[in-house]
Wavefront OBJ file of the C-alpha trace (Angstrom):
o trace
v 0.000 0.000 0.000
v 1.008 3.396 -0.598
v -0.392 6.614 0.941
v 0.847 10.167 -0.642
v -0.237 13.684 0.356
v 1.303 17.252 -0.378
v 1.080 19.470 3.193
v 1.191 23.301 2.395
v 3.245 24.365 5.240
v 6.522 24.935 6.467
v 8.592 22.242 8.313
v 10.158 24.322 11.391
v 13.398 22.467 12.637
v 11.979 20.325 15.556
v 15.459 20.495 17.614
v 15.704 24.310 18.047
v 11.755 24.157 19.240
v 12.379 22.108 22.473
v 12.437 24.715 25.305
v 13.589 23.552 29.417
v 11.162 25.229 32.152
v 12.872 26.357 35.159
v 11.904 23.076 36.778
v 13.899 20.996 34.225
v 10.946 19.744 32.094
v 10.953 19.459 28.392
v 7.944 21.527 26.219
v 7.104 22.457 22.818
v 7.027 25.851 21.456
v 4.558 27.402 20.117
v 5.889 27.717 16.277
v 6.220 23.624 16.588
v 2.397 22.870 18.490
v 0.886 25.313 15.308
v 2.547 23.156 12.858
v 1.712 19.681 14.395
v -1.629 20.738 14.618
v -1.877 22.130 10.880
v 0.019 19.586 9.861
v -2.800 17.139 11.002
v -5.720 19.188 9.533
v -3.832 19.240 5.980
v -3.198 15.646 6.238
v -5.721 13.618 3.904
v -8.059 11.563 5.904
v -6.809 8.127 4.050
v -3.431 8.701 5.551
v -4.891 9.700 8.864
v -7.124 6.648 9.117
v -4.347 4.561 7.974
v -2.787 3.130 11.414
v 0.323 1.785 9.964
v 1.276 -1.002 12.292
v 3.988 -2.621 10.117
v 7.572 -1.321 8.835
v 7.067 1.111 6.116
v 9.372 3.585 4.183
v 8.975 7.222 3.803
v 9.826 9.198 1.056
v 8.969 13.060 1.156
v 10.517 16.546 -0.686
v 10.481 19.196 1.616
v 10.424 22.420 -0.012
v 11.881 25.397 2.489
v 11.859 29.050 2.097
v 15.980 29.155 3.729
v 18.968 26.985 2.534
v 20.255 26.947 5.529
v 17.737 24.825 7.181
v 19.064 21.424 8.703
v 16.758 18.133 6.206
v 17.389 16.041 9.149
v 15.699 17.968 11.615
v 12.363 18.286 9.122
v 12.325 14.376 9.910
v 11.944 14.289 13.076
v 8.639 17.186 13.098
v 7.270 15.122 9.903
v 8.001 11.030 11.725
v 6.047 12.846 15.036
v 3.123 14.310 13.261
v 2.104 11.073 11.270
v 2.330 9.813 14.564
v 0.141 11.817 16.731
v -2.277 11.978 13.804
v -2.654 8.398 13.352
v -1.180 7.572 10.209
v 1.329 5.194 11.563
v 1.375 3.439 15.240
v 5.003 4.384 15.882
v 7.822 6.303 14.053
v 9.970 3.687 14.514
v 8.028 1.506 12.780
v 10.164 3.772 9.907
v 12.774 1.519 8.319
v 13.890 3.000 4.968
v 13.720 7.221 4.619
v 14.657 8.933 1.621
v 14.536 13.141 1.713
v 15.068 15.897 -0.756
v 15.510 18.917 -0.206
v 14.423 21.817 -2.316
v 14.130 25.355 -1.996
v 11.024 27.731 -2.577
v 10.550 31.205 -0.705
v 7.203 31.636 -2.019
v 5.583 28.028 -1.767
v 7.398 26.016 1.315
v 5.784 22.237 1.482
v 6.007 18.175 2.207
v 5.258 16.012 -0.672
v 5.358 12.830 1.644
v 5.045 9.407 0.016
v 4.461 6.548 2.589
v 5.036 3.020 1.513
v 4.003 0.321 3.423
v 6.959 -2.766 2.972
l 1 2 3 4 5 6 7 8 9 10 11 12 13 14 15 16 17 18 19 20 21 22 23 24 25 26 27 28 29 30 31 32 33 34 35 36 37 38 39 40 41 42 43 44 45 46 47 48 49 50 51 52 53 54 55 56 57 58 59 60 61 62 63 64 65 66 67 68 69 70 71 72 73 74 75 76 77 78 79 80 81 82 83 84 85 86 87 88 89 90 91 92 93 94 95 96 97 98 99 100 101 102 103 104 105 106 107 108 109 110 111 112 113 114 115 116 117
């Protein structure tokens, strides 16, 4: 089976977007929440329904608006948010993943490809 989807946003780089309370515990910020939870709504309902409970690849272009912008950091935001949305049952469930990255100030997106092995 294979599941594809283009998401029209902007993959913020999920290392930087880890913040420590005074107390020692880890949170997300703000700019990372907003995209996990558009990144959900944008996400076609197949792929959301999809529960992928066996090893599976992932393929996805990520288009960003600065070159400077680490591609293995976009990995981590994208493996979390098909995730939480219920697309697959656990990122590391992820065995094979192949990303491109491509550059586009006016039209930043994912085309993610999910293959099921």
């Amino acid at each position: 089976m294979v599941y594809t989807a283009q998401i029209n946003l902007l993959v913020p780089s999920k290392s930087n977007n880890y913040k420590v309370s005074k107390t020692g515990k880890f949170f997300k910020s703000r700019e990372i929440k907003a995209f996990e939870h558009f990144f959900k709504l944008c996400l076609p309902a197949k792929i959301k329904n999809a529960k992928i409970s066996t090893n599976f690849r992932l393929e996805y272009d990520v288009y960003l608006k600065n070159p400077s912008q680490d591609l293995d950091n976009t990995a981590k935001a994208v493996l979390d948010c098909l995730q939480s949305s219920g697309a697959i049952l656990n990122d590391n469930l992820c065995y094979e993943l192949e990303i491109k990255k491509f550059i586009d100030k006016t039209n930043p997106r994912i085309n993610l490809k999910i293959i099921v092995l």
